[in-house]
C-alpha positions as CSV (number, residue, x, y, z in Angstrom):
1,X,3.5,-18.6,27.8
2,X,2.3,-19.8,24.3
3,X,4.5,-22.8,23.2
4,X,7.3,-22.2,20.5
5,X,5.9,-24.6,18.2
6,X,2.2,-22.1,18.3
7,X,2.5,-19.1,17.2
8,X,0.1,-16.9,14.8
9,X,2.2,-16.2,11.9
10,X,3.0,-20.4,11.4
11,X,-1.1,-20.2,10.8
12,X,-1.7,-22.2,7.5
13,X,-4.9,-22.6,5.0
14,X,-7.6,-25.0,6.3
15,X,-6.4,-24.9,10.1
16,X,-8.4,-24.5,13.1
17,X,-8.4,-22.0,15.7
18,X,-11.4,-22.7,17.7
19,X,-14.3,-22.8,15.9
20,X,-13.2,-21.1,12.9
21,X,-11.2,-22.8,9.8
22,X,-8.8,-20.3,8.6
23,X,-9.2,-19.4,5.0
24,X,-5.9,-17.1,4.1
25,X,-3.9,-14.5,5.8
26,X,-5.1,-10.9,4.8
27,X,-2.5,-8.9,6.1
28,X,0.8,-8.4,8.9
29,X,1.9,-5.6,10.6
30,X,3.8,-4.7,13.6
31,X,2.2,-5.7,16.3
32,X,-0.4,-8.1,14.8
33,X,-1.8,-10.3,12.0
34,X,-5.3,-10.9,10.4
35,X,-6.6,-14.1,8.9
36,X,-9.5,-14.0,6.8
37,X,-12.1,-17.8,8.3
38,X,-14.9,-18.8,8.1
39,X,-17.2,-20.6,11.0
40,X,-19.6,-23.9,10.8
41,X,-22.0,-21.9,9.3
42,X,-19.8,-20.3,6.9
43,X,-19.6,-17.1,8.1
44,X,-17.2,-15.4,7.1
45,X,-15.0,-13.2,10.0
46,X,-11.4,-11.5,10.7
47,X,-9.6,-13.3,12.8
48,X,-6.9,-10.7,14.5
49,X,-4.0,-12.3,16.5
50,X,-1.6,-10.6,18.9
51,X,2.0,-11.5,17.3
52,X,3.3,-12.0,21.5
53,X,1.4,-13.6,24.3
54,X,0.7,-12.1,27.7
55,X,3.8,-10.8,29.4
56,X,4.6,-11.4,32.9
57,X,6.2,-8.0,33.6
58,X,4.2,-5.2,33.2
59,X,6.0,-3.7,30.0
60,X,3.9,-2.7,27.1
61,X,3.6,-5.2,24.2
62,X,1.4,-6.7,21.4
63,X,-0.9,-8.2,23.8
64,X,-1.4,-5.3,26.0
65,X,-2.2,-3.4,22.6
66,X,-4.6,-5.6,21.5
67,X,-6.2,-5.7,25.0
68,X,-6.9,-2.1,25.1
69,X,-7.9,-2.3,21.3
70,X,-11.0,-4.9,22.7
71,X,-11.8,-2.3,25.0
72,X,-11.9,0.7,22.5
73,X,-14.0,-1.2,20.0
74,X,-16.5,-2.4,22.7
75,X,-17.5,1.1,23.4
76,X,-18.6,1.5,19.7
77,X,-21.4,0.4,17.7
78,X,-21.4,1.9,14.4
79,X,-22.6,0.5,10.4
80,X,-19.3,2.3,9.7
81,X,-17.1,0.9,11.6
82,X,-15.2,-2.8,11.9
83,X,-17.5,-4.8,14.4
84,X,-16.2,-6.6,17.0
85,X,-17.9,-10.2,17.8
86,X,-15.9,-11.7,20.4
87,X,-12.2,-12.6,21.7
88,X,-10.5,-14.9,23.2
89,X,-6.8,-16.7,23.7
90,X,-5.0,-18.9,21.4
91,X,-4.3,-21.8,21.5
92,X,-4.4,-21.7,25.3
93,X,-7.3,-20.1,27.2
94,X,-4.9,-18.8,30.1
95,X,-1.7,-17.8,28.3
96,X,-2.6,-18.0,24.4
97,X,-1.9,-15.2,21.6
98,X,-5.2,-13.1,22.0
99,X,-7.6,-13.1,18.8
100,X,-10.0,-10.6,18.2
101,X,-13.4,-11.6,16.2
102,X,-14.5,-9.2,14.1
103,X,-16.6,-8.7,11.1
104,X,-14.9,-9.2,7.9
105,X,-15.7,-6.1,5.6
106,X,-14.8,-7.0,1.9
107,X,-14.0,-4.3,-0.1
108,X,-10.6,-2.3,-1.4
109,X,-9.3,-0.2,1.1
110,X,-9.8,3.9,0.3
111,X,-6.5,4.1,-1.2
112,X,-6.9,1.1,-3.5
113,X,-10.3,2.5,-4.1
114,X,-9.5,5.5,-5.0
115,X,-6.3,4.5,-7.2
116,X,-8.5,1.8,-9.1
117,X,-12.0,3.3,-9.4
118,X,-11.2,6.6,-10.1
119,X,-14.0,8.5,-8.2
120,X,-15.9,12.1,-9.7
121,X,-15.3,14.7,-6.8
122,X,-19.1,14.2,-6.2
123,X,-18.8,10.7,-5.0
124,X,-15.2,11.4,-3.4
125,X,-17.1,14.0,-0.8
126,X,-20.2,11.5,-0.7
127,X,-17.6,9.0,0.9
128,X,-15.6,11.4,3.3
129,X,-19.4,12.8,4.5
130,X,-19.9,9.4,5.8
131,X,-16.5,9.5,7.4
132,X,-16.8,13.0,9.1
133,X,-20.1,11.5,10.4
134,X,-18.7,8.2,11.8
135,X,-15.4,10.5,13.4
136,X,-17.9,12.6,15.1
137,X,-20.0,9.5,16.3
138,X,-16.6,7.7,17.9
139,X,-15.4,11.1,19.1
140,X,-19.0,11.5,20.9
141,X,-18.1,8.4,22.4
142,X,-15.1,9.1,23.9
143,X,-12.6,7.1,21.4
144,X,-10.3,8.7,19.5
145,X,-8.8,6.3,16.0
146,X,-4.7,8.3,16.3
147,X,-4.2,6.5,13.1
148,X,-6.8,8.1,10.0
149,X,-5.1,6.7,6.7
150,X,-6.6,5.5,3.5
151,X,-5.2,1.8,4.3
152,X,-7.0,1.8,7.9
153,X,-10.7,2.7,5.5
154,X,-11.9,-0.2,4.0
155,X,-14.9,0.8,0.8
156,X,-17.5,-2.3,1.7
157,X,-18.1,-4.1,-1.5
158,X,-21.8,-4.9,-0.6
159,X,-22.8,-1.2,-0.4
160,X,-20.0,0.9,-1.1
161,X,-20.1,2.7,2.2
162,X,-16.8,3.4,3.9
163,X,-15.7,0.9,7.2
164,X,-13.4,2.6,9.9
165,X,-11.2,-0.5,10.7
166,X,-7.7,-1.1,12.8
167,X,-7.9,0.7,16.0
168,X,-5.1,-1.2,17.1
169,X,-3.6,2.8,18.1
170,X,-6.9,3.8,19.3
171,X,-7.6,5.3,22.7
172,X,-10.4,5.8,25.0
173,X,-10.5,8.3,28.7
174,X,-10.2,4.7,30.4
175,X,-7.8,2.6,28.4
176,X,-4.5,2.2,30.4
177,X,-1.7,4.5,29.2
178,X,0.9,1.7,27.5
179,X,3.7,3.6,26.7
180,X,6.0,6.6,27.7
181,X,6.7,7.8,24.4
182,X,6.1,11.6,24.2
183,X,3.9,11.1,20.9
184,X,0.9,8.2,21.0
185,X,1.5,5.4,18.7
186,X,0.5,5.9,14.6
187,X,1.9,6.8,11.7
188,X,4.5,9.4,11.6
189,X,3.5,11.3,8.5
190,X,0.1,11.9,9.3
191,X,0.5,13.7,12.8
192,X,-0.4,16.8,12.7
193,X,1.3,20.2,13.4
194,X,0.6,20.5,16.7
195,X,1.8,17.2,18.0
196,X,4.9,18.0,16.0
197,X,5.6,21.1,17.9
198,X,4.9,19.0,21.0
199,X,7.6,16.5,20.3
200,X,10.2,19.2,19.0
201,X,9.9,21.7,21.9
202,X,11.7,21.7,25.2
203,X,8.7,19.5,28.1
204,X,8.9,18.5,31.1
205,X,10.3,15.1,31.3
206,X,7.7,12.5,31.1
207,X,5.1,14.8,29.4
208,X,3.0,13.4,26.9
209,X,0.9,14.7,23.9
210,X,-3.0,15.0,24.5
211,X,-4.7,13.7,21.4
212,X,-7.6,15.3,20.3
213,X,-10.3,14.9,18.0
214,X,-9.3,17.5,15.6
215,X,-5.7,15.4,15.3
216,X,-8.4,12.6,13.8
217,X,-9.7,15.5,11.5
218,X,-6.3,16.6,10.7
219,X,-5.6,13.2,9.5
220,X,-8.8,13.0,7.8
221,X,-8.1,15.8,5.5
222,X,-4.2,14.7,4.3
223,X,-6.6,11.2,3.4
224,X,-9.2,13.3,1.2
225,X,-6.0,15.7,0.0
226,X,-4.7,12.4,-1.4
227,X,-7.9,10.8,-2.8
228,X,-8.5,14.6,-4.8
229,X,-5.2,14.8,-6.1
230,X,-3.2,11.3,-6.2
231,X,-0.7,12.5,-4.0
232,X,0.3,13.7,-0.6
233,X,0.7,17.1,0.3
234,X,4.2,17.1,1.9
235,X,7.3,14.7,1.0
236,X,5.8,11.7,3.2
237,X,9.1,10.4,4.1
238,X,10.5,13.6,6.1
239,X,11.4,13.4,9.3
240,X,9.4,15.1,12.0
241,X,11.1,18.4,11.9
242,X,11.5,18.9,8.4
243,X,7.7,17.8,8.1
244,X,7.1,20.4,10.7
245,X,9.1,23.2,9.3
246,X,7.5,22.4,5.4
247,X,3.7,22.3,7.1
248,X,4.5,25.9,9.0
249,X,6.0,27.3,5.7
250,X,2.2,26.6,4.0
251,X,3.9,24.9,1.1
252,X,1.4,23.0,-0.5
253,X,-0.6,23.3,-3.4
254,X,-4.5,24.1,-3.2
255,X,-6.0,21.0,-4.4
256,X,-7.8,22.5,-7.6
257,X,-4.3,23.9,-8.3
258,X,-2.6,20.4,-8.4
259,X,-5.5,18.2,-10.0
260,X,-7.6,21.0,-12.5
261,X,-9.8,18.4,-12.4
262,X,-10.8,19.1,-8.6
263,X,-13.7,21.8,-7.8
264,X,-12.3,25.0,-6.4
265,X,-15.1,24.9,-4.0
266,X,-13.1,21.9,-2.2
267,X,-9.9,24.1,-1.7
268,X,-11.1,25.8,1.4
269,X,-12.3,22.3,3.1
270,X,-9.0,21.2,2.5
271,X,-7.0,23.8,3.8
272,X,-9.4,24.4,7.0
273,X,-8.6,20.4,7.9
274,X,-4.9,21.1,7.3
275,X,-4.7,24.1,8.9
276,X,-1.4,24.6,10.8
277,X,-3.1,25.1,14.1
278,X,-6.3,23.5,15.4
279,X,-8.2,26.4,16.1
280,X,-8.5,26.7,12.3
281,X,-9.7,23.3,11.6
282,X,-13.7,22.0,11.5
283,X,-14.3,21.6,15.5
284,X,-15.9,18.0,14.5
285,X,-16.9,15.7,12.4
286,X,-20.5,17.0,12.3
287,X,-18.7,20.6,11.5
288,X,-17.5,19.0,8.4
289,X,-20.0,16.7,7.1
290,X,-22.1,20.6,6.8
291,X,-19.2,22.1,5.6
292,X,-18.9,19.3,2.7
293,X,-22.6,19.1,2.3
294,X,-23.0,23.1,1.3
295,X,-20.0,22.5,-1.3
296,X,-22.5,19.7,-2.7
297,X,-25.4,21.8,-2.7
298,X,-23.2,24.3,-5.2
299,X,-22.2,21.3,-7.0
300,X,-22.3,21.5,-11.2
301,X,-21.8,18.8,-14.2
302,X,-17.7,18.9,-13.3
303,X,-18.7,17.7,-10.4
304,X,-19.8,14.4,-12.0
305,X,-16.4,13.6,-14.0
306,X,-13.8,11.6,-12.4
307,X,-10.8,13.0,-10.7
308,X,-8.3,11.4,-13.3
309,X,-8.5,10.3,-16.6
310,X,-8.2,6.8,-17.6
311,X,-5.3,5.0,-17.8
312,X,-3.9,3.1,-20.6
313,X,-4.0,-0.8,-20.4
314,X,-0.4,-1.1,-19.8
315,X,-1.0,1.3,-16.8
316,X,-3.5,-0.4,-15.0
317,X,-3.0,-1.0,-11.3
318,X,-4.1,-4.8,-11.1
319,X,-4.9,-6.6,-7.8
320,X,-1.7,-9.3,-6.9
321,X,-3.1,-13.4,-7.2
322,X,-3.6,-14.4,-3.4
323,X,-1.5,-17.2,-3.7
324,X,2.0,-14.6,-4.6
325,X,0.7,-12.3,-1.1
326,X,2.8,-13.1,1.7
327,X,0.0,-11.1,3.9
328,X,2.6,-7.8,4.4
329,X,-0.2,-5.2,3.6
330,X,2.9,-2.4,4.1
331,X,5.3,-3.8,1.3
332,X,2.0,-4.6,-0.9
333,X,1.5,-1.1,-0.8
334,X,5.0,-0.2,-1.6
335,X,4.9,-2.4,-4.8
336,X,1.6,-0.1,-5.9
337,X,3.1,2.6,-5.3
338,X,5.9,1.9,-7.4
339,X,4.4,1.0,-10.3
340,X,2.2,4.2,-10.4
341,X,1.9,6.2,-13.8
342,X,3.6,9.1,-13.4
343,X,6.7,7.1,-11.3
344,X,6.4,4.2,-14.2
345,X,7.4,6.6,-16.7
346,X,10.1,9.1,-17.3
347,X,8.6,13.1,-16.8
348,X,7.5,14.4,-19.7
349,X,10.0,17.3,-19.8
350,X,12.6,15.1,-20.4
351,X,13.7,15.4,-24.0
352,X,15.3,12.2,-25.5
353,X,18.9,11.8,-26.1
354,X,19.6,12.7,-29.7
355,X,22.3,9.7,-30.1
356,X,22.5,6.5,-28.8
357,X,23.6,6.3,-25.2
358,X,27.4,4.6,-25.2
359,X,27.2,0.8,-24.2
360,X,30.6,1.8,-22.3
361,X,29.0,4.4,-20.2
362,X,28.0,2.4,-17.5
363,X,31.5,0.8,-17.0
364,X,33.0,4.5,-17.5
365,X,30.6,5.8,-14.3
366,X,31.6,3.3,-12.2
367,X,35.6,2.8,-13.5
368,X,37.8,3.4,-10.4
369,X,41.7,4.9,-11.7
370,X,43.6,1.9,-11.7
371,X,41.0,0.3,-14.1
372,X,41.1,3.5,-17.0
373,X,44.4,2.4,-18.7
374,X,42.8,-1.2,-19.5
375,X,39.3,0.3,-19.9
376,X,40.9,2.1,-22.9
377,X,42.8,-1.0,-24.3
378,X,39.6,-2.9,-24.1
379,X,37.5,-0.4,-26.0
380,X,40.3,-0.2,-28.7
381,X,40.2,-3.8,-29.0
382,X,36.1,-4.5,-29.3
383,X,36.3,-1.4,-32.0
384,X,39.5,-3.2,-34.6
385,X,36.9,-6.5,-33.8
386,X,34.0,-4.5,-35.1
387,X,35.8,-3.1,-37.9
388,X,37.3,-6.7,-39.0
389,X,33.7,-8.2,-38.7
């Protein structure tokens, strides 16, 4: 096993790992972490590390994920998606933390892209034609992604094309199965109904869900619901039931209905990729790159303004200084999300108080009954100070 005094995360700026020198860390999750480097001829790659080294039991773990990720990506070859150079074992050959080698794609990912740039709905479906076309390409190949989300789409800076990236939940017919978990690995608010209904109904015990391509498409279309209207669909942070029981009631709003800004034409897309069953969705990728490419064709001068307005200077969504990111993409995105517009400032419904709020009130909300009695005395002694002053 790798020694204690090795390990990825304890990776600092200007270190070696092979022939690479890494550069910075550009991101930590679960199971793994990824380290912008360069090599001696200064190209530039991701450097992705297994966060445990091979196990000797046969129990499932961030190496055997990794593993089977290698596998996926060598079965694809795509300008749209991550590229995988090499791997190998760190910092021992035999029983090293295994390191992928892939391309580095520089760019925002979708969601920062679409939060910062403010697309027109033209180039928003420009961007998710490309993607239907690289799902359908990786779905002809046997792979299926199992986790579509605007953080796992990276818009390449050099030519604004979009990059399918992190298939560390990606699948393939031949990959080992790692787990026993009824659902495959990925994130929880972006499964779609009918996986949901497979973990909530009575199954034989050991059963597991059979991904399918249109799971990827389902996925797809909360992504380009989000990027249209600045928001998800469904409350994101519902648990699987009560996410399945809000998808089957049909309660969302069309996107045109939720952004005005939005073509109507886009509505039926939308709700065909969320449809509650999978019949109802596109049966591929190729399905919907048509079906986006005849709403084009239609397309008008509203087309060509962006989705959103822009935002005041003291609203603006800035990229954090490198040397404040402590490389945990997840809590990164939390902060973002927090200091959107329409969560930075009160809802404009809210009238505002006609008097001055009570500097007392605070104190008075949280007073338990023992401390009334000298609450009172104290506030009748601050107001004979006042009066005296």
């Amino acid at each position: 096993m790798p020694g204690e005094d090795l390990h990825p995360l304890m990776l600092q700026e200007s270190e070696e790992v092979g022939a690479f020198r890494i550069i910075r860390r550009l991101a930590t999750g679960g199971f793994g972490a990824i380290f912008l480097a360069e090599s001696e001829t200064h190209r530039q790659v991701a450097l992705k590390f297994a966060l445990q080294g091979p196990s000797e039991e046969a129990a499932p773990g961030a190496d055997a994920r990794t593993w089977k990720e290698v596998h996926v990506l060598m079965r694809l070859e795509h300008p749209n998606v991550v590229e995988l150079l090499g791997y190998r074992r760190w910092p021992d050959a035999r029983n090293g933390y295994l390191v992928l080698i892939m391309g580095y794609v520089e760019g925002p990912t979708l969601s920062e892209w679409a939060l910062s740039e403010a697309p027109t709905p033209r180039r928003a479906v420009q961007v998710f034609q490309q993607l239907a076309l690289t799902l359908d390409a990786i779905h002809r190949a046997g792979v299926l992604h199992r986790d579509i989300k605007g953080n796992n789409i990276i818009i390449r800076a050099s030519d604004g094309q979009p990059v399918l990236v992190d298939f560390g939940s990606g699948d393939h017919a031949c990959s080992p199965v790692l787990t026993e978990d009824t659902l495959p690995p990925g994130t929880p608010s972006y499964r779609s109904p009918e996986a949901l209904r497979f973990w909530a109904q009575p199954r034989p015990s050991g059963a597991r869900y059979a991904f399918a391509p249109t799971d990827d498409l389902y996925s797809l279309g909360l992504v380009l619901y989000e990027v249209l209207t600045g928001s998800f669909p469904y409350p994101a942070s519902l648990p699987p039931a009560g996410l399945l029981a809000c998808i089957e009631a049909g309660g969302f709003l069309p996107p045109s209905v939720h952004n005005p800004r939005v073509p109507v034409a886009l509505d039926g897309i939308v709700e065909r990729l969320l449809s509650p069953s999978a019949a109802g969705r596109p049966p591929s990728g190729a399905a919907l790159f048509h079906a986006l490419g005849a709403a084009l064709d239609g397309a008008d001068a509203s087309w060509d303004a962006p989705l959103f307005p822009p935002r005041a200077p003291e609203d603006a969504v800035t990229e954090e200084a490198l040397e404040f990111f402590d490389g945990d993409e997840e809590a990164r995105e939390l902060r973002r999300w927090m200091r959107a517009p329409e969560r930075a400032r009160p809802p404009a419904t809210l009238a505002p108080p006609t008097e001055p709020a009570s500097p007392w009130a605070p104190l008075e909300a949280h007073a338990r009954p023992g401390w009334r009695r000298w609450l009172g005395a104290l506030k009748r002694r601050w107001a004979a100070l006042r009066a005296w002053r």
